[in-house]
C-alpha positions as CSV (number, residue, x, y, z in Angstrom):
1,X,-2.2,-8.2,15.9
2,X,-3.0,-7.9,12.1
3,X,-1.3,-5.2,9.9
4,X,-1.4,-4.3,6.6
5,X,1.8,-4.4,4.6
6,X,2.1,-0.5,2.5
7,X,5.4,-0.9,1.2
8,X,7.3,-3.7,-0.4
9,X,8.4,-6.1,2.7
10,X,10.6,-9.3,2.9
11,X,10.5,-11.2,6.4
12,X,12.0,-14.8,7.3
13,X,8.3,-15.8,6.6
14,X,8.7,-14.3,3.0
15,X,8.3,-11.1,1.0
16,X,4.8,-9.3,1.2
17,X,3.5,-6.4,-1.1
18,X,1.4,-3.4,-0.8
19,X,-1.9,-4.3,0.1
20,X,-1.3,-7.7,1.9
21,X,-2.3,-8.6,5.4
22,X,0.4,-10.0,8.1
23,X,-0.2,-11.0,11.7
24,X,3.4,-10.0,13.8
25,X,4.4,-9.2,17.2
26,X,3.7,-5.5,18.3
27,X,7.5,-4.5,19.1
28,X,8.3,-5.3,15.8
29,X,5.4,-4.1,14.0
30,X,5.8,-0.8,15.9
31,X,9.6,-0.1,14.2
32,X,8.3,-1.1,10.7
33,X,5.2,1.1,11.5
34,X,7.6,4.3,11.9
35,X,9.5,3.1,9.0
36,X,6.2,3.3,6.8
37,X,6.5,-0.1,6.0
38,X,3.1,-1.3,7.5
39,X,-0.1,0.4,9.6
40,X,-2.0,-1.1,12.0
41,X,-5.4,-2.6,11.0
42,X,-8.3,-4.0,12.3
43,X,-9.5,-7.8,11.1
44,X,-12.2,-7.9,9.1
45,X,-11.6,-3.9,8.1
46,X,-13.9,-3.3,5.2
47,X,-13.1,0.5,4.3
48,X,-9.3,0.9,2.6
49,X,-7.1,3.2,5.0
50,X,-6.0,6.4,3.3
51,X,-2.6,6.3,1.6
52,X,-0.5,9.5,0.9
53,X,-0.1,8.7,-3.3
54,X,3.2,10.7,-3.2
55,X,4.5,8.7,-0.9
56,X,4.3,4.9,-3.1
57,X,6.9,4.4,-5.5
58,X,5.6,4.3,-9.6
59,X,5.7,0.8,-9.5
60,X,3.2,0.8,-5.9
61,X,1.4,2.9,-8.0
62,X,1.0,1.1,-11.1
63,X,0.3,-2.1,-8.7
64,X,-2.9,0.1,-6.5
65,X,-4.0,0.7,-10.2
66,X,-4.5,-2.5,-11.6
67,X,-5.8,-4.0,-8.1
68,X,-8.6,-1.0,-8.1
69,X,-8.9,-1.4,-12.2
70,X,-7.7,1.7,-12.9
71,X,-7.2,2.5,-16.5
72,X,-3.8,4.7,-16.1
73,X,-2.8,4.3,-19.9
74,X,-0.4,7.2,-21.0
75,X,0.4,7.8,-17.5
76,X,4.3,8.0,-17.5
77,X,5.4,10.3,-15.1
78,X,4.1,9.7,-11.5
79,X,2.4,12.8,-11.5
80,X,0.2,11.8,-14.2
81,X,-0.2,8.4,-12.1
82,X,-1.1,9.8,-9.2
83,X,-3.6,12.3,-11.0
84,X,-5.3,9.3,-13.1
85,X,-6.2,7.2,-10.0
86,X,-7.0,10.5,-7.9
87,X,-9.5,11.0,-10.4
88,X,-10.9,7.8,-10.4
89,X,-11.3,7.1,-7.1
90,X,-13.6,10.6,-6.7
């Protein structure tokens, strides 16, 4: 099954980042799942799952921002981060 990675990840196959898309073995999948390291995704899934902001570290953050082109400039606390792309996704 496919799944798509949400946190930081580093496997024997090599380290992944938010946002990438891994195939793996349910029974593994489903411990990483609870973690919050990855969700389970369809192929070929064209609408973006919703992510609790809070949740992704500044630097998860900062990486959603520049892959949606988000112009977070004078964002410094993770607050502001988190309000900047908020804004910009409305």
């Amino acid at each position: 099954m496919i799944y798509k990675v949400i946190s930081n990840l580093k496997t024997g196959e090599g380290t992944f980042v938010a946002g990438d898309k891994i195939e793996m073995d349910e029974e593994t999948a489903k411990h990483l799942i609870e973690d919050g390291v990855l969700m389970a995704t369809c192929e070929g899934e064209e609408e973006e799952p919703e992510v609790d902001l809070k949740d992704l570290t500044i630097v998860e953050l900062k990486d959603l921002a520049e892959e949606k082109e988000i112009d977070i400039f004078g964002a410094w606390r993770k607050a502001d981060i988190i309000k900047a792309i908020k804004k910009a996704l409305k």
